[in-house]
Each structure stands twice: as structure tokens, then as C-alpha cells.
GUMI-905987 format. One line per field, with one value per residue: y, x, z of N, C-alpha, C in turn; residue in three letters. Coordinates in steps of 0.1 Angstrom, whole numbers. Example, Ala and Ser with C-alpha at 12.3 -4.5 7.8 and 13.67 -1.06 7.14 Angstrom:
n.yy = c(-57,-22);
n.xx = c(132,128);
n.zz = c(78,71);
ca.yy = c(-45,-11);
ca.xx = c(123,137);
ca.zz = c(78,71);
c.yy = c(-33,0);
c.xx = c(132,129);
c.zz = c(78,79);
aa = c(ALA,SER);
END
This chain:
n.yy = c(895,925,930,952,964,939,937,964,956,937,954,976,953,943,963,972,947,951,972,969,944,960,985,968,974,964,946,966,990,990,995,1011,1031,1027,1038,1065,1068,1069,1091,1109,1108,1093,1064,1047,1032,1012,1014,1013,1033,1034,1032,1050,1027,1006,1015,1024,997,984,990,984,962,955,964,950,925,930,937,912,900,920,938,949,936,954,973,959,959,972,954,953,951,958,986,998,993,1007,1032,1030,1033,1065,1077,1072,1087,1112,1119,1148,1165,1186,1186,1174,1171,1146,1130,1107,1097,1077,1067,1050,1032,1042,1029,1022,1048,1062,1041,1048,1074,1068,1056,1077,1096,1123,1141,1146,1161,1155,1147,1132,1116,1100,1083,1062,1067,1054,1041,1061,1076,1059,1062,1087,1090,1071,1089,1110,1095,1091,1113,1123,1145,1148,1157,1152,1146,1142,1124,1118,1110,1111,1130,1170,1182,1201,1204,1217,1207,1179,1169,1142,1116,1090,1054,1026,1016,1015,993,986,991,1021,1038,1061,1080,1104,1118,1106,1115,1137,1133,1126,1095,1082,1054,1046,1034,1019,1013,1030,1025,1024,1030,1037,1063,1074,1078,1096,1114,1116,1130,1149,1166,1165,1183,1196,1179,1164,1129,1098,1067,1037,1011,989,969,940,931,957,966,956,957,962,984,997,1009,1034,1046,1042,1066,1086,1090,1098,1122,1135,1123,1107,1074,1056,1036,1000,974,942,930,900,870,855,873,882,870,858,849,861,888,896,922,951,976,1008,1039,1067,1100,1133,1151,1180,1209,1223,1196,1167,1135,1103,1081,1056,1030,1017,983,954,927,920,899,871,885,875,869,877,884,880,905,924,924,937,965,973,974,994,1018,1020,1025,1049,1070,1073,1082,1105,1133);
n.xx = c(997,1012,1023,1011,993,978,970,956,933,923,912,893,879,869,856,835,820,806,798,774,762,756,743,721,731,744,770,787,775,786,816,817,806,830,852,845,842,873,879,867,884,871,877,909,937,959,990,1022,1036,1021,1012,998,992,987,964,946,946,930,910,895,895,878,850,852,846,821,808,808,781,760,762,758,764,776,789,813,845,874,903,932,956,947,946,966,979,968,975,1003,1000,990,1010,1032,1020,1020,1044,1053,1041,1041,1021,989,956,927,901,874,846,831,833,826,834,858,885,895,905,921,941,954,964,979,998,1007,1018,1022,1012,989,958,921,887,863,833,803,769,756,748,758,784,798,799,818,836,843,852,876,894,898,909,929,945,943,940,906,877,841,812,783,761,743,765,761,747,743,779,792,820,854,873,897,933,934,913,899,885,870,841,810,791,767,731,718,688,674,663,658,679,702,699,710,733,757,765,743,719,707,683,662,672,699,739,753,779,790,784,793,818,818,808,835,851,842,847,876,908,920,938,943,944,927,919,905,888,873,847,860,848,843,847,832,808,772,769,798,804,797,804,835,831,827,849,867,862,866,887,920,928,948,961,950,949,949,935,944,928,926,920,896,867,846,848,832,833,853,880,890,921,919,927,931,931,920,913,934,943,970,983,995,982,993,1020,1017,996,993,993,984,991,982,1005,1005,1004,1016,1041,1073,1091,1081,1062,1081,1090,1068,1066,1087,1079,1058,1072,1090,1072,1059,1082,1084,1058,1056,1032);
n.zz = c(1229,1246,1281,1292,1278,1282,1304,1307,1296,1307,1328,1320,1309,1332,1348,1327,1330,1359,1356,1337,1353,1371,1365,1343,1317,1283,1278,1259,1262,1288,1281,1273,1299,1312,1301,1300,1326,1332,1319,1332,1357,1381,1381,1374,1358,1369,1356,1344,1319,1296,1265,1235,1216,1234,1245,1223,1212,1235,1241,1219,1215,1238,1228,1207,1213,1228,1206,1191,1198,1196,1172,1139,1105,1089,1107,1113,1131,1116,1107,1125,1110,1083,1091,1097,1071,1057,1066,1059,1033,1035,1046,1030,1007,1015,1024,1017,1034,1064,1079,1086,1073,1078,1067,1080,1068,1076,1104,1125,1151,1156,1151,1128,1122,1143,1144,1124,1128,1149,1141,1120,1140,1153,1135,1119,1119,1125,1114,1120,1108,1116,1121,1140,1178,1196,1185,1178,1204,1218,1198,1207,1233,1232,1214,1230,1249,1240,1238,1212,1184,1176,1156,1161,1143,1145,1124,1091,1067,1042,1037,1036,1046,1069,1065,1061,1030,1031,1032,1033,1028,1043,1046,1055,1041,1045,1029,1006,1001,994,1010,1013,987,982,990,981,947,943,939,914,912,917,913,883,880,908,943,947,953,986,991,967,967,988,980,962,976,995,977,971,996,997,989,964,943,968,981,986,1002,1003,1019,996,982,970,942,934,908,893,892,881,883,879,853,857,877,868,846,863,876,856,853,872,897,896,892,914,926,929,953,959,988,1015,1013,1037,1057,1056,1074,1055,1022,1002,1013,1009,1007,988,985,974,960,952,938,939,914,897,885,883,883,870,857,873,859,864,871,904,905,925,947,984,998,1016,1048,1072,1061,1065,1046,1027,1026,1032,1006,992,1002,997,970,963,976,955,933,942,947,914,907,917,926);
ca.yy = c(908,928,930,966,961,925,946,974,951,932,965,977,944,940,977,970,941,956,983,959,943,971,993,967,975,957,948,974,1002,990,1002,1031,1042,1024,1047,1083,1073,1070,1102,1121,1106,1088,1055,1050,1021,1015,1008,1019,1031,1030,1037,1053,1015,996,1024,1017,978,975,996,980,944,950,970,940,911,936,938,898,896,927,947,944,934,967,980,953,967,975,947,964,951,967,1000,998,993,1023,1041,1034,1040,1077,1081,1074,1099,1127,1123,1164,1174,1180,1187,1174,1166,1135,1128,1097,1099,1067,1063,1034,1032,1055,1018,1024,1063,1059,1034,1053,1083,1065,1052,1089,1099,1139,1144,1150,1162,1144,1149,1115,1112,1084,1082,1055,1074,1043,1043,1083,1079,1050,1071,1103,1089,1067,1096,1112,1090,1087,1124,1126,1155,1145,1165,1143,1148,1124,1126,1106,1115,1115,1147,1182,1179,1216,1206,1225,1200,1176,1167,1127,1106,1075,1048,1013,1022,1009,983,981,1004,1032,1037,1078,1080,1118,1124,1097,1123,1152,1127,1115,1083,1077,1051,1047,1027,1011,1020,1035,1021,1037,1029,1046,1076,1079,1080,1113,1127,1118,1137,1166,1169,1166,1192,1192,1168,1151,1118,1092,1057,1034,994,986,955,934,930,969,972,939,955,965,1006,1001,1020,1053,1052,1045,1075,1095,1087,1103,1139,1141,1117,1096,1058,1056,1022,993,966,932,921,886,868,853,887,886,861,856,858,874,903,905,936,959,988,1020,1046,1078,1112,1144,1164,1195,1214,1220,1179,1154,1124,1098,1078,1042,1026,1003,972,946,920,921,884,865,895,866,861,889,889,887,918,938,931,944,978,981,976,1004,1031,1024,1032,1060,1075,1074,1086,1116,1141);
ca.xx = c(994,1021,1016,1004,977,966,964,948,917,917,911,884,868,864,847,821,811,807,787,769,753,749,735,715,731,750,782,793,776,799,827,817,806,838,860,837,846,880,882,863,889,865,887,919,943,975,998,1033,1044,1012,1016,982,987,980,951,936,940,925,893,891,891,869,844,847,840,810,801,806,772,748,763,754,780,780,798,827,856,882,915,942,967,945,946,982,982,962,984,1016,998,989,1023,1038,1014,1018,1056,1062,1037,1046,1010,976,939,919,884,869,833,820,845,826,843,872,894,909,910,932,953,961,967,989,1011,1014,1023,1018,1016,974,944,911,876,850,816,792,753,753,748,770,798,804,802,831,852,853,857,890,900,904,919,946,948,941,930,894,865,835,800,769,751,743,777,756,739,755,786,799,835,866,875,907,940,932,901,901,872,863,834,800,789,755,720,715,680,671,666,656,691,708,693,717,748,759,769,727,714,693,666,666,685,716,753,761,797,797,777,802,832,817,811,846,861,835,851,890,913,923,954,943,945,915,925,896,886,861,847,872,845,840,849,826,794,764,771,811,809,791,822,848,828,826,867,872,859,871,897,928,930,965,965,939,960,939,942,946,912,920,916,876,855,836,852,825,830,867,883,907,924,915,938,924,941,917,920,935,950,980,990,995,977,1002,1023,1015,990,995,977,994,982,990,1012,1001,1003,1026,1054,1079,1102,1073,1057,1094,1093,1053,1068,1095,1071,1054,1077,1097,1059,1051,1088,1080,1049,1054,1027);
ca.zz = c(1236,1261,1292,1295,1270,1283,1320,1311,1288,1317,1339,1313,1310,1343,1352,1319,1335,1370,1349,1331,1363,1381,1355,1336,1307,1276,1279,1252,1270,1302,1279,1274,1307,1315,1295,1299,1339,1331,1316,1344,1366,1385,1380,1368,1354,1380,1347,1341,1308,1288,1251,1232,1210,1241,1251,1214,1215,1248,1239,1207,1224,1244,1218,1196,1225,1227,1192,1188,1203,1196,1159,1125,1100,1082,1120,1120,1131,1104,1113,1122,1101,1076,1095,1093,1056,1053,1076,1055,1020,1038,1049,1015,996,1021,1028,1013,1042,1075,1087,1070,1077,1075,1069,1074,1066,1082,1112,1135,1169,1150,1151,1116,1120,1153,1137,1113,1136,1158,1129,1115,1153,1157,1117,1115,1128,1119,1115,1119,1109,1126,1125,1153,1183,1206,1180,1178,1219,1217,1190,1215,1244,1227,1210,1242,1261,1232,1236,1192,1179,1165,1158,1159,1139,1146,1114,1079,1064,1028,1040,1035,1059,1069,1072,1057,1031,1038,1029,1032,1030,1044,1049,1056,1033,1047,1018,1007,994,1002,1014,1006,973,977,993,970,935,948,933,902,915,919,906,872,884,922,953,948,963,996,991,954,971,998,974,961,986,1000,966,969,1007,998,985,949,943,977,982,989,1004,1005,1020,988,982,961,932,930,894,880,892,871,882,875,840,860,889,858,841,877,880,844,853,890,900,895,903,919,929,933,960,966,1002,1017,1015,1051,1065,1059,1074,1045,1008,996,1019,1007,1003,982,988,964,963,945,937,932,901,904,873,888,889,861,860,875,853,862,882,907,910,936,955,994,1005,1034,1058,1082,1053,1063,1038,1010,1031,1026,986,981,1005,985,954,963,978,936,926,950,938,901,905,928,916);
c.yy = c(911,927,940,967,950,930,953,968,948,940,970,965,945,953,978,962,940,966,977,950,949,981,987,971,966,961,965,982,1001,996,1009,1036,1043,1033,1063,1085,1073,1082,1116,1119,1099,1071,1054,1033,1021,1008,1015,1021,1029,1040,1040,1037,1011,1004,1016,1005,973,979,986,964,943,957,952,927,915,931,923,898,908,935,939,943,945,978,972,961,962,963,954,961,962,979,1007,1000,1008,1033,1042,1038,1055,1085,1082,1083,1109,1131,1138,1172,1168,1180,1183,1169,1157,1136,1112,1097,1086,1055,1051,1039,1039,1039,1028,1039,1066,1052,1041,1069,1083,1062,1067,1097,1116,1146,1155,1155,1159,1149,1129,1123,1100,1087,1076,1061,1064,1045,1055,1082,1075,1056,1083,1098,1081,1078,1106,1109,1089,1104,1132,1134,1155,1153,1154,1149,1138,1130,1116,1114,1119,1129,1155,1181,1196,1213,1209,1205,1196,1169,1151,1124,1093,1067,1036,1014,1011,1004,982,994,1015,1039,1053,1080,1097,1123,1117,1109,1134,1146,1119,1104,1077,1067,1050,1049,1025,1021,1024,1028,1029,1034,1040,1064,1083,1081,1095,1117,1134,1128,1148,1177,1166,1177,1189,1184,1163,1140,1113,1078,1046,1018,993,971,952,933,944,974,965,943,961,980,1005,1011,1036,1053,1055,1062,1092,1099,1098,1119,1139,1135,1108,1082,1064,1042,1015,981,956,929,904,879,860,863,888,868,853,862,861,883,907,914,938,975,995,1030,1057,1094,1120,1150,1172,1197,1217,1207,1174,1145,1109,1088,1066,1036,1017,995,957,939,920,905,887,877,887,863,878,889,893,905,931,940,943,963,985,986,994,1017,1034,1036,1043,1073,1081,1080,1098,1128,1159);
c.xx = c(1006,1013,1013,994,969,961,958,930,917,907,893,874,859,854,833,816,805,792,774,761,748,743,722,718,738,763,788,789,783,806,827,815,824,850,859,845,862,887,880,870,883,877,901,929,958,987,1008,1033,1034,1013,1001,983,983,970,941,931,932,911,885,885,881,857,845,845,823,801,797,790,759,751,764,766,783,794,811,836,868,897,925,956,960,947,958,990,977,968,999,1011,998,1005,1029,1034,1017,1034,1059,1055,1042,1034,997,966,934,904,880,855,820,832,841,824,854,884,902,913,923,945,965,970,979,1000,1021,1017,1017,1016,1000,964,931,900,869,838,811,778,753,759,757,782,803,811,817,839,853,856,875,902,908,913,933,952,952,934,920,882,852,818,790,761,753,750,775,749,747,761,791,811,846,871,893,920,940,917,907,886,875,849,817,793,778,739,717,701,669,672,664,668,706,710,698,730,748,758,750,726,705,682,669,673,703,725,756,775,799,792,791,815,829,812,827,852,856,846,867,899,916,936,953,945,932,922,913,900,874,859,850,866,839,838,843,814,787,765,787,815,809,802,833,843,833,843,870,874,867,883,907,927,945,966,950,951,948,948,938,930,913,923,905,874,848,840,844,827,846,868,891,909,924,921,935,933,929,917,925,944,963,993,986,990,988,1005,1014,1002,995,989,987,982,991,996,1003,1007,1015,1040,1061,1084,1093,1066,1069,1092,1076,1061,1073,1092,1066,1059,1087,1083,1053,1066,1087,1068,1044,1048,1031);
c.zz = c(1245,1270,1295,1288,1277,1296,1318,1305,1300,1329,1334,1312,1321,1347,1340,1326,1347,1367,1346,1337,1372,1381,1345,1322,1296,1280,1271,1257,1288,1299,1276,1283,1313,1310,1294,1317,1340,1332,1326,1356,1381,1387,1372,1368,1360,1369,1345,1326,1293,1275,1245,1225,1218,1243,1237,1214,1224,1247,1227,1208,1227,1239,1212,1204,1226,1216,1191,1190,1198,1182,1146,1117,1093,1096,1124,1119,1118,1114,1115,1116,1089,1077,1093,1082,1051,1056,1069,1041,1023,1036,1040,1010,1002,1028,1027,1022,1056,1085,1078,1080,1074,1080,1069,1080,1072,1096,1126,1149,1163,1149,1141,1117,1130,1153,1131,1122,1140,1149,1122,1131,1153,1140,1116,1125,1122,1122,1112,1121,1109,1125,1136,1166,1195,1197,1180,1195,1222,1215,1198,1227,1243,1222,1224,1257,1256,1232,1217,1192,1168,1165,1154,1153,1138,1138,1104,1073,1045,1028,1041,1045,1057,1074,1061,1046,1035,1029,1024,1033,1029,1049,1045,1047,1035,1027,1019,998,1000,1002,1009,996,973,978,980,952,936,936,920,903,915,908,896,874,899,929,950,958,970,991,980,959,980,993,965,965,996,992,966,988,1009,988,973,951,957,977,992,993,1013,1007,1011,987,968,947,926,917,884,881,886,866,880,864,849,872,877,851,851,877,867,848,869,898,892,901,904,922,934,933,964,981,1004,1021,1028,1060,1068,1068,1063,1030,1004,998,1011,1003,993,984,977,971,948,950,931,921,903,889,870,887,873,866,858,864,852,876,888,911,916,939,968,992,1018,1038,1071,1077,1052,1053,1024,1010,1027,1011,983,993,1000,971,954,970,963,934,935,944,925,895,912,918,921);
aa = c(UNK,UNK,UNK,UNK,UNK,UNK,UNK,UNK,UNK,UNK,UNK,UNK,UNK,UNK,UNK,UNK,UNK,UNK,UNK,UNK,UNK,UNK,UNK,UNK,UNK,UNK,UNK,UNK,UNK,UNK,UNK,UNK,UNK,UNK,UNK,UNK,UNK,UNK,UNK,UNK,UNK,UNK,UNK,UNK,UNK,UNK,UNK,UNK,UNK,UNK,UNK,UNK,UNK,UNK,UNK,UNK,UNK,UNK,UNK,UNK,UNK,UNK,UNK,UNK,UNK,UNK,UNK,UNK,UNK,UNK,UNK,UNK,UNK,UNK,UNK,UNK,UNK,UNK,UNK,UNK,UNK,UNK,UNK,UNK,UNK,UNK,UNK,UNK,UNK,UNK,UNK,UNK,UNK,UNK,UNK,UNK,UNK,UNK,UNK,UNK,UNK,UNK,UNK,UNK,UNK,UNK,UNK,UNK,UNK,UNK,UNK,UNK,UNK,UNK,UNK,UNK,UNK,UNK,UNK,UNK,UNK,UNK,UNK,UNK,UNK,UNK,UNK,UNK,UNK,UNK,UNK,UNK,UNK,UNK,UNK,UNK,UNK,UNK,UNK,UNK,UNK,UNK,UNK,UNK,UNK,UNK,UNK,UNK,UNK,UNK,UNK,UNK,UNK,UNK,UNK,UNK,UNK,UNK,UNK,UNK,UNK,UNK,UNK,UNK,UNK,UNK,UNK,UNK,UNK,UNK,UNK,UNK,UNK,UNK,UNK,UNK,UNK,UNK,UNK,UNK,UNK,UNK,UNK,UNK,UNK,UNK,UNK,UNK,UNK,UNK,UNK,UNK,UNK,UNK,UNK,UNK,UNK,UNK,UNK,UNK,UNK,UNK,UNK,UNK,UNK,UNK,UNK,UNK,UNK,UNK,UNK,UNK,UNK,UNK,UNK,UNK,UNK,UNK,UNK,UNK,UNK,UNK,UNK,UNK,UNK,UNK,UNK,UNK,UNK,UNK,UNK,UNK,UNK,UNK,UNK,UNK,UNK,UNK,UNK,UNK,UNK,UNK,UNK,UNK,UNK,UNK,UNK,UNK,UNK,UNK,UNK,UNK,UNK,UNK,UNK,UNK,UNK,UNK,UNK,UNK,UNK,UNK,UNK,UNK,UNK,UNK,UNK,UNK,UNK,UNK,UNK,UNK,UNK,UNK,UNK,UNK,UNK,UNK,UNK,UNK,UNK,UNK,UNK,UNK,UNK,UNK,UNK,UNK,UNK,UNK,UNK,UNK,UNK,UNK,UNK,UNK,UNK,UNK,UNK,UNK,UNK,UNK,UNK,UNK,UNK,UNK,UNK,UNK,UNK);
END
């Protein structure tokens, strides 16, 4: 940690837990009043030189010291190396714009959407959608303190969304059933019999909500393409999208290899665009082995080259 991040969590910790016995409330709702009073200038952090990364990291810290204790695993925060990863796949695909939009449809605490933000510096402007009425709170009050331009919607992100669609979709992609079968029977992706996959649900609705020849840049789980509904997404993929890349990440990233990940990297249809030459399918390196990290970037700015659509 610098020292302007490890001061300002410090600053933040300490005013949650001040909150936190003097309000009766959970820690994690300390950081949020802790950051709403920030904003209303009510308190303020005596720090020189403070960069929005240290603003993010220090929220995010102390959000996930929170979380440790009271959230479900569907709400872990997204790592931010991964955010990072996601943040340079963007950047690659969208080098010919100098302005573009992102959606991400199931944005948390906004962690990876801010990431990614901060990485593309003044490039985007973003829309997040949240059902959980504490995470929504988190991601505006962060977004505000980072001074990012986010528009925020607290609703179930599978329900008609009225938003303009967007240049990018990105998502950490909540894993698991999806419980509304009457809302579920709107989408192809539904299943036969049984509950339907929120994840496969949420990947069309991401495609119904991105611009033709967009780009889609997804955290799926690493066995996405082995499970029983894989033919009806390969099917789904046929009529409406490109794969562009499927990138395994490093299985000591998760907690739990089961949960491991891979990055999905999806291209719209559009009539206009050829369907890219070559896919690419990588695996990340240890995330710690620089020099292996330079060859997979250079892998893929050849393959982002070659495949400029």
C-alpha cells in the first residue's frame, strides 16, 4: 500500500467504526455513512496529492473488511488485478474510439466498473445496474467521490432496463439460478426444464443492450462451455454474437477452484463487420511473473491487430 491510500483507509476505517458504535450499525453501513458524509463535506481527509486509485482502494478495503463478515459469495468483490485485465482487454478493442459507453449490468460496489474507468482515464461514461439496495448506495457514493461519470439503476438487471444501449459490456457475472421463471420465459437462453442460469440470462440481455459490432468482456465461470445448457449459448452465440477470445485466469486468484474464472470476450453482430479471423484462447501466467505477463500482452495486442474488425 502507499502512503496516501494506507492514510486515507485508515481515515475511513476509523469514522465507520465511530459510526458503527454510535449509530448501532454494521460496520459496512459505517462506510457508507462514512463516505455520503464525506461527500456532504461534513468530514474531510487532510491528505496531499490524492489520486482517484488511492480513493478506490481505500473504499474498496474497507467495503471488503466489511463484506468478510456479513455478504453472500455471489457479492465478492471482483480482484483488481482482474479489473485491470478487463480494463486492458477494453482498451485494446476500443482503441479507434475516443469516447464510448459501458454497461455493466450487475455492478456490486461498482469495484470492477471503477477499475476499469480509472484505467481508461477520461475515455467513458458508464451506466451500473445493482438490485442490492447497500451495494448501489456504496457504488454512488465511490463514484462520486472519484468524480466518474456513472448513472446508477437499483433494479433486477433481468427486467426491462430503459437504457440507450452501449458501446461496452462488462460484468463479473453473478453465477447461479435464476429464480423467476416467469421473467426467465421472455429469453432464449431459458431453460428447458428447471431454473434457468442467471449468468446465461445476463449474457443476453448484455447483447440485447450493446450496440451492434460492440464488444462484451465477461468474468464466467471457467467450466462455462462443459455445462448441460452449453449447446443453447453455442446456439445463442451462432445468431447474435462473435467469441473473440476465451482467456483462462490463474486458479490462485479464486479462493475456491471451483469458483474459478475465464475471461469471455464477445463481439455483437452487426452486418457491417466480418466475423474475426482467429479466436483467441490463452491462458493468463502467474499474474507475479513479469516478463511472462509482457509475452501474453504482446500475445494479444498481435491478436487484437490481426483481428481489427
Amino acid at each position: 500500500m502507499n502512503s496516501s491510500m494506507e492514510q486515507l483507509f485508515t481515515f475511513i476505517d476509523n469514522h465507520a467504526k465511530k459510526m458503527q458504535s454510535a449509530e448501532d450499525l454494521t460496520y459496512i453501513e459505517g462506510v457508507l455513512e462514512t463516505t455520503e458524509m464525506w461527500l456532504d463535506g461534513d468530514i474531510e481527509p487532510n491528505i496531499q496529492n490524492l489520486q482517484k486509485e488511492d480513493i478506490r482502494k481505500s473504499i474498496q478495503l474497507a467495503i471488503l473488511k466489511g463484506m468478510k463478515e456479513h455478504v453472500q459469495a455471489h457479492h465478492q468483490m471482483t480482484p483488481d488485478s482482474l479489473g485491470l485485465l478487463v480494463g486492458y482487454f477494453v482498451d485494446q478493442l476500443t482503441k479507434d474510439k475516443k469516447q464510448l459507453s459501458i454497461l455493466d449490468p450487475a455492478a456490486g460496489t461498482g469495484n470492477l466498473l471503477f477499475t476499469v474507468l480509472n484505467f481508461l482515464e477520461d475515455k467513458a461514461t458508464a451506466t451500473a445496474v445493482e438490485i442490492d439496495d447497500m451495494l448501489i448506495r456504496l457504488a454512488a457514493s465511490t463514484g462520486d467521490l472519484l468524480q466518474q461519470p456513472v448513472t446508477l439503476y437499483r433494479q433486477d438487471a433481468l427486467q426491462p432496463l430503459l437504457i440507450d444501449p452501449a458501446d461496452v459490456v462488462i460484468s463479473d457475472l453473478p453465477v447461479g439460478y435464476y429464480p423467476d421463471d416467469k421473467t426467465a420465459a421472455g429469453y432464449e437462453l431459458k431453460a428447458k426444464e428447471g431454473m434457468s442460469f442467471a449468468h446465461h440470462l445476463m449474457i443476453e440481455q448484455s447483447i440485447r443492450h450493446t450496440v451492434d459490432g460492440g464488444h462484451l468482456v465477461f468474468l464466467v465461470p471457467q467450466g462455462i462451455f462443459e455445462s448441460p445448457q452449453a449447446k443453447d449459448l453455442h446456439a445463442y452465440f451462432a445468431n447474435h454474437a462473435w467469441i473473440q477470445a476465451v482467456v483462462q485466469l490463474p486458479v490462485n486468484l479464486f479462493k475456491n477452484e471451483a469458483h474459478a474464472k475465464s475471461l469471455l470476450v464477445l463481439q455483437k453482430k452487426s452486418p457491417e463487420m466480418k466475423q474475426p479471423k482467429e479466436v483467441l484462447l490463452a491462458k493468463v501466467p502467474n499474474m507475479s511473473n513479469k516478463e511472462a505477463m509482457a509475452l501474453f500482452f504482446e500475445k494479444v495486442k498481435i491478436w487484437r491487430q490481426e483481428n481489427t474488425n
